[in-house]
C-alpha positions as CSV (number, residue, x, y, z in Angstrom):
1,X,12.1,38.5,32.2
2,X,14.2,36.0,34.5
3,X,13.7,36.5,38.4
4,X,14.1,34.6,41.8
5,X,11.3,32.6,42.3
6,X,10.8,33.5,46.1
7,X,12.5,34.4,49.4
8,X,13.4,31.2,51.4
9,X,12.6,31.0,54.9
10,X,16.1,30.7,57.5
11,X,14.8,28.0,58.2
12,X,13.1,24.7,57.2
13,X,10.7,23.1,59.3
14,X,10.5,19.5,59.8
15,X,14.1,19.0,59.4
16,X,15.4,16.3,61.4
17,X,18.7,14.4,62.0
18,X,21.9,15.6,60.7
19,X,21.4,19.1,58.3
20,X,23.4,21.2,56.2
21,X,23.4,24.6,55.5
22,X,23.5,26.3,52.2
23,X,22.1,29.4,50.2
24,X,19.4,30.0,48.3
25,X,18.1,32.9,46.2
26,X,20.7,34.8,48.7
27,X,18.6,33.7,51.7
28,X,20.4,30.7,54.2
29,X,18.3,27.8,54.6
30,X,19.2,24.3,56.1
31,X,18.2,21.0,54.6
32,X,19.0,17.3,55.6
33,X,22.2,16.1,54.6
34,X,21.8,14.0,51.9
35,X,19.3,15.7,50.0
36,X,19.2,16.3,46.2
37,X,18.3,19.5,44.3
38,X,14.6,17.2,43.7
39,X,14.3,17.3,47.1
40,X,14.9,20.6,47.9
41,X,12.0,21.7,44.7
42,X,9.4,19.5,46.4
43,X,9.9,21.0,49.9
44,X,9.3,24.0,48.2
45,X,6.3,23.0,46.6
46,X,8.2,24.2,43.0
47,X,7.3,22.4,39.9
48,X,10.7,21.8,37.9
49,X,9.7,22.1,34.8
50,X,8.7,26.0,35.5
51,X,12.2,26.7,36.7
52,X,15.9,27.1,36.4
53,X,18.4,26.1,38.7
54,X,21.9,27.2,39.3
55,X,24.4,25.7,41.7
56,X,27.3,27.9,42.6
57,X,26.9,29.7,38.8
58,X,26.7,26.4,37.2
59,X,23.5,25.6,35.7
60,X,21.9,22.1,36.6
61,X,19.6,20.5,33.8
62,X,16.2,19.4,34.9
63,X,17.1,15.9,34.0
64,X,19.9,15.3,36.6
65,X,18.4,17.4,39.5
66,X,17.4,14.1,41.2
67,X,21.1,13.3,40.9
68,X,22.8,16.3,42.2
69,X,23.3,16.1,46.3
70,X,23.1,19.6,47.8
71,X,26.6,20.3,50.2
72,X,27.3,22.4,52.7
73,X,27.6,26.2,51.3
74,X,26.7,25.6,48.2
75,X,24.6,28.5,46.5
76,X,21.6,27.9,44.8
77,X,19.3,29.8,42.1
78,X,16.2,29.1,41.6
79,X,14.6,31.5,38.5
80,X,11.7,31.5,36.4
81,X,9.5,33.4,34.2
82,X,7.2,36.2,35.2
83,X,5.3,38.4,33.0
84,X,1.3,39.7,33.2
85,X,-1.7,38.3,32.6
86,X,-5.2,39.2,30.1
87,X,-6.4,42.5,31.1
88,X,-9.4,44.3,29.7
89,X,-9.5,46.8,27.1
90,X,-9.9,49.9,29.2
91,X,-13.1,52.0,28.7
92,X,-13.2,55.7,27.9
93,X,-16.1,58.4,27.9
94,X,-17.7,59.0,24.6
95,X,-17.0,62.1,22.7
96,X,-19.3,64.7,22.9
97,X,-20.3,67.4,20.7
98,X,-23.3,69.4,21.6
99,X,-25.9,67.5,21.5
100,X,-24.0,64.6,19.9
101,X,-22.3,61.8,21.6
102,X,-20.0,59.3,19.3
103,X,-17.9,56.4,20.1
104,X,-14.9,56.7,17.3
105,X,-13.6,60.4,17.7
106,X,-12.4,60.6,14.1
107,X,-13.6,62.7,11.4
108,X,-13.7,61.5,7.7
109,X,-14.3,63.8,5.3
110,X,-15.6,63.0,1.7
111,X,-13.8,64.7,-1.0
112,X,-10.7,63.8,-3.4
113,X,-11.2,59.5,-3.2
114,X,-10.7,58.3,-6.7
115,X,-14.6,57.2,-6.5
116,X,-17.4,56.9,-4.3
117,X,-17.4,53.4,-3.8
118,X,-13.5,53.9,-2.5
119,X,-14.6,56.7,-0.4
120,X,-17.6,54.4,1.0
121,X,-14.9,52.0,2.2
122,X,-13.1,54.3,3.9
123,X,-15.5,55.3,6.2
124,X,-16.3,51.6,6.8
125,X,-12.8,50.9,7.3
126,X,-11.9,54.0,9.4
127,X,-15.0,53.3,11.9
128,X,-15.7,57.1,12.0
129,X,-19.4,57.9,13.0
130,X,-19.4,61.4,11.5
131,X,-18.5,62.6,8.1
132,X,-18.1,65.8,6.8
133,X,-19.7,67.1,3.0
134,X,-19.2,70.3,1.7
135,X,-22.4,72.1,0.4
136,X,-21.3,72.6,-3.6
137,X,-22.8,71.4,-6.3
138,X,-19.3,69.8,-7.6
139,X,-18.9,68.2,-4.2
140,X,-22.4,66.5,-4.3
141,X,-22.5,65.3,-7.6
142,X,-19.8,63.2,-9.5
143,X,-19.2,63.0,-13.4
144,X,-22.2,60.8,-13.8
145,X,-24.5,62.6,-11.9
146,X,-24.4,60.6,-8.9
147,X,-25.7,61.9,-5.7
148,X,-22.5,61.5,-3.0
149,X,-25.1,61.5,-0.5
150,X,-26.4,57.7,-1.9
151,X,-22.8,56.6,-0.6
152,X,-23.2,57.8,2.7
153,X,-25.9,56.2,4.9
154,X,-28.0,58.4,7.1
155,X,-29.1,56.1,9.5
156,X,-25.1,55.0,9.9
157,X,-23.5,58.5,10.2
158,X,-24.0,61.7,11.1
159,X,-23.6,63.7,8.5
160,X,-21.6,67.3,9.5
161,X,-22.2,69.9,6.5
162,X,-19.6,72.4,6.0
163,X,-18.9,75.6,4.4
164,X,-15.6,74.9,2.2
165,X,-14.5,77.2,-0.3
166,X,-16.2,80.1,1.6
167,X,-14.3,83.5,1.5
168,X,-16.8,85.4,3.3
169,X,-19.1,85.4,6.3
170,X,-22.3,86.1,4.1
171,X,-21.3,83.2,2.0
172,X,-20.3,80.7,4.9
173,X,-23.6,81.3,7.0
174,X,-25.4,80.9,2.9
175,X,-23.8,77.8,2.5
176,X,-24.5,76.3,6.0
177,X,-28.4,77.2,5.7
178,X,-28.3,75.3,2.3
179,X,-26.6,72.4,4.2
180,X,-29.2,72.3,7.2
181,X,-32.1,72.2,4.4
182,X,-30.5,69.6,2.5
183,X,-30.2,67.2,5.6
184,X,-33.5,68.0,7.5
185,X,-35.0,66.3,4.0
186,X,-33.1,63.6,4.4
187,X,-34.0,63.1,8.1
188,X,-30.2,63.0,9.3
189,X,-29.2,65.0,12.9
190,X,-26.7,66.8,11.5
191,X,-28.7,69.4,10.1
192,X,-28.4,70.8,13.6
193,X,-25.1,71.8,13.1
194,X,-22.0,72.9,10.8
195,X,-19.1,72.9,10.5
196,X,-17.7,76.9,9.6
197,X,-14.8,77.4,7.3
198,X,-14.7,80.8,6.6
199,X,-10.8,81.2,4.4
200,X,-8.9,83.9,4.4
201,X,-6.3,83.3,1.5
202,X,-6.4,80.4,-1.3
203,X,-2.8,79.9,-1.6
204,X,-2.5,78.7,2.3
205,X,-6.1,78.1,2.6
206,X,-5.9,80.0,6.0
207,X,-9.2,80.7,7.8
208,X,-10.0,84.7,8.2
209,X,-10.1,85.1,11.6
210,X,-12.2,88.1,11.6
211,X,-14.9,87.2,9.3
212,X,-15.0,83.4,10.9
213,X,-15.4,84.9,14.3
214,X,-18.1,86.8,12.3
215,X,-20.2,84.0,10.8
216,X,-19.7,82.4,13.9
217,X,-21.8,85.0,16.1
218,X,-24.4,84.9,13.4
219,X,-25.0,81.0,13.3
220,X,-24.9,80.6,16.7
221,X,-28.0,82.9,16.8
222,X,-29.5,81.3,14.2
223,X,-29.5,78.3,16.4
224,X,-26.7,76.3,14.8
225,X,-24.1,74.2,16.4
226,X,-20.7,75.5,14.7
227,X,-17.7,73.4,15.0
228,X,-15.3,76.2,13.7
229,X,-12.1,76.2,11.8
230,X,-9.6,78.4,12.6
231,X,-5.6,78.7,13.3
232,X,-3.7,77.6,16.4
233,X,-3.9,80.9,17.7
234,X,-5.0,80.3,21.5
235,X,-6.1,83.9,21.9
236,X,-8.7,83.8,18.4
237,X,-9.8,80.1,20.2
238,X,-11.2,81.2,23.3
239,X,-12.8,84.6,21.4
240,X,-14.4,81.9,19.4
241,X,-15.8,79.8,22.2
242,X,-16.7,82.7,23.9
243,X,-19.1,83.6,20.8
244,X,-20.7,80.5,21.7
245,X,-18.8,77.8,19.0
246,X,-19.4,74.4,20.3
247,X,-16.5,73.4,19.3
248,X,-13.3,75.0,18.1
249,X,-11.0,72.9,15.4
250,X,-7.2,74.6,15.4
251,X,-5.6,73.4,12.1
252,X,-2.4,71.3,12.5
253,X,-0.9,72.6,9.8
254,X,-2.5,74.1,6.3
255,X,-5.2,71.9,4.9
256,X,-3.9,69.5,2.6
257,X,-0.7,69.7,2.9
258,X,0.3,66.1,5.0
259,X,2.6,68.8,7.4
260,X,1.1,66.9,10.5
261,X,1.2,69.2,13.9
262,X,3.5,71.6,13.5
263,X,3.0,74.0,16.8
264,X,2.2,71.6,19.3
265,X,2.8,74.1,21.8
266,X,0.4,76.3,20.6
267,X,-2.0,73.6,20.7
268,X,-1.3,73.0,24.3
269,X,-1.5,76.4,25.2
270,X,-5.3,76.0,23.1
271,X,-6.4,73.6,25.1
272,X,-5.4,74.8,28.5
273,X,-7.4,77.9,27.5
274,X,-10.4,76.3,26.0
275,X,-10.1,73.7,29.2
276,X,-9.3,75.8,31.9
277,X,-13.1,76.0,33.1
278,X,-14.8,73.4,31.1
279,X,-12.7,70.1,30.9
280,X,-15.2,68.4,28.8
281,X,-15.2,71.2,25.8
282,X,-14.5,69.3,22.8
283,X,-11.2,70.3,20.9
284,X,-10.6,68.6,17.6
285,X,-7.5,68.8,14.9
286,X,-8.7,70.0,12.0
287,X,-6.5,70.1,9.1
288,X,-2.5,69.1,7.7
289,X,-3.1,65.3,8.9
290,X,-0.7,63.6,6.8
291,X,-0.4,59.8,8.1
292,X,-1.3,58.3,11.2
293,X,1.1,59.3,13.3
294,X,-0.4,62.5,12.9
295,X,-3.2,61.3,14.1
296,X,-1.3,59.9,17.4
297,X,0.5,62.8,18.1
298,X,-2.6,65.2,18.4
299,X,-4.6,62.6,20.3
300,X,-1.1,62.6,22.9
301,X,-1.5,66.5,23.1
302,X,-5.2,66.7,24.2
303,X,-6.9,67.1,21.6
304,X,-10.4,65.1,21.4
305,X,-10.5,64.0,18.3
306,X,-9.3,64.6,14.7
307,X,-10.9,65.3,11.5
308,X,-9.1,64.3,8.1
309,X,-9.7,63.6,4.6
310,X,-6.8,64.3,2.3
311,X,-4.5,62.1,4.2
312,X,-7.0,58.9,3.6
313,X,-8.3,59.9,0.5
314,X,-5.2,61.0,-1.4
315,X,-3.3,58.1,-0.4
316,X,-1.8,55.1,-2.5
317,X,-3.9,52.4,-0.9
318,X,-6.7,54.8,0.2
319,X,-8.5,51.9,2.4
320,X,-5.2,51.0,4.1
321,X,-4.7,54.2,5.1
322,X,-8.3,54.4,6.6
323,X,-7.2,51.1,8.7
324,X,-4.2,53.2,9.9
325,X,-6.2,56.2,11.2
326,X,-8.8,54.2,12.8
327,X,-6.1,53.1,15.1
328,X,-3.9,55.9,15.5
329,X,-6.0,57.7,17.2
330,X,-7.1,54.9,20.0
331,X,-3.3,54.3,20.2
332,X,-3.2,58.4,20.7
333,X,-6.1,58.5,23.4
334,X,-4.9,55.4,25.5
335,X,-1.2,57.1,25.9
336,X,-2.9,60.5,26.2
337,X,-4.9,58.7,29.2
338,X,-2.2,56.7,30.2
339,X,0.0,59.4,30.8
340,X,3.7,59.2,29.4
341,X,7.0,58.9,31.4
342,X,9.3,62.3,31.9
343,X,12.0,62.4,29.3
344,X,15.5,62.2,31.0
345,X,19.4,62.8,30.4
346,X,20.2,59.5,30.9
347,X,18.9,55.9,31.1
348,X,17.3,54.2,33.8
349,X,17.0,50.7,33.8
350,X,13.0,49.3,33.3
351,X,14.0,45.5,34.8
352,X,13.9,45.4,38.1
353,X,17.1,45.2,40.0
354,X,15.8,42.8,42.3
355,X,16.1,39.7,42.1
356,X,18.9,39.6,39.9
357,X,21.0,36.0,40.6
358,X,24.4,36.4,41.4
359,X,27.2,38.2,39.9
360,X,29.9,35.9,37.9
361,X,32.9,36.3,39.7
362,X,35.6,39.0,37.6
């Protein structure tokens, strides 16, 4: 952006003998008589080549302002660049989930990549800290019998069991004791908790609200953390919280389907509920994440963090895509922090008005 370089004084001291008076920047200054546009820079302790100068609208190249003589009225510009410096990245709290505290707040999942060693990648690539298995026998083992588990390093992530496929709440809490056994043999913290998907239809893949609120009561006495799945229904949200979930996970749209957020209001209303009396209660999308600004957009509303697998692992360039993520959802938590401007009717202009030189004659 092009500004005035300062505000001249009225006056310039150490003037002596016969002076002139002209303009500069808008301000009236007076200088000997007989001084050039050279002069005038060095009384003003201006380097020329970091400027622009104007004499009544005309500009004056740096190589002849030794040659120009300033006269009386004559109305000078002096301009030059402005813009801001390095700053540092600005810090943020950790998520926090229970017991667990993370740096990245995304969620990989592990199903659907075209092999394990993609998948692997992924979670490298996306800088997630936790990732999410489901507790089936088709889910841990691939076509050659390899454990999925040998692609996921223990002592790197936090692995985050869950109950997919589950239709009921006898199966769900099953599934999620199966999990916690698996992990506590492998040493890894996330046996402590699960996450509960307890569905309600296959076609949608909706959770039932009844029977998760169900399962949910009866893993949280069983000492389980449950990070539960469930709709954007604010009401079902804080019923779940209330039955001691610690956390709740509204789908942005049906799992699978790339659909991205599509009730963002609801999810506001969600938050404000789960929020109202517990700021730090940790709120994370949980499903229909289609690209990364999907990703973006729930990290604007609130939300603390995301969790995602079909979007990474079903795309084209799989590891690409896990790039993407990884930054959508810093990109989403600075603005979210940040704090975005109103929307308006009309424009308003983001230079400044000062400053501006002045106006060619119409």
């Amino acid at each position: 952006m092009i500004e005035e370089f300062t505000t001249v004084r009225s006056e310039s001291p150490g003037t002596a003998g016969p002076t002139i008076e002209i303009r500069v920047n808008g301000e009236q200054y007076r200088v000997p008589a007989g001084n050039t546009l050279a002069d005038l820079l060095s009384r003003l302790g201006l380097e020329p080549r970091r400027i622009a100068v104007e004499v009544n609208q005309e500009l004056v190249p740096r190589t002849r302002l030794g040659e120009y003589v300033l006269r009386p009225g004559d109305r000078v510009e002096i301009v030059t660049l402005v813009g801001g410096g390095e700053v540092a990245e600005p810090e943020d709290e950790p998520l926090v989930i229970g017991k667990f505290r993370f740096r990245s707040r995304l969620i990989l999942g592990s199903g659907k990549y075209p092999s394990f060693e993609i998948m692997q990648q992924c979670h490298e690539a996306s800088g997630c800290e936790i990732v999410t298995v489901a507790v089936r026998r088709e889910r841990l083992f691939d076509k050659q019998g390899r454990n999925i588990l040998d692609f996921i390093d223990p002592k790197k992530y936090t692995i985050l069991p869950n109950t997919a496929g589950c239709y009921t709440a006898e199966d769900a809490v099953r599934h999620a004791r199966l999990g916690r056994e698996i992990l506590e043999g492998y040493g890894n913290p996330g046996a402590a908790w699960v996450k509960l998907e307890v569905l309600g239809d296959p076609k949608t893949l909706l959770p039932d609200p009844i029977a998760t609120l169900e399962a949910t009561e009866r893993l949280v006495a069983e000492g389980f953390q449950v990070l539960v799945y469930t709709t954007d229904d604010p009401v079902l949200a804080r019923r779940l919280k209330q039955a001691g979930a610690t956390s709740v996970m509204p789908a942005g749209s049906p799992i699978g389907s790339g659909q991205g957020i599509l009730n963002p209001n609801n999810i506001r209303i969600l938050l404000e509920y789960l929020k109202e009396d517990d700021p730090q209660y940790p709120v994370i999308v949980d499903a229909g994440v289609g690209t990364a600004s999907d990703v973006t957009i729930a990290m604007e509303l609130g939300c603390d963090g995301v969790l995602l697998n079909t979007g990474v692992a079903q795309a084209k360039d799989p590891v690409r895509m896990a790039w993407a993520m990884r930054w959508a959802w810093q990109a989403g938590r600075l603005a979210y922090r940040a704090g975005r401007i109103p929307k308006k009717l009309y424009a308003t202009a983001s230079s400044p008005l000062e400053g501006l030189i002045e106006p060619s004659r119409r």
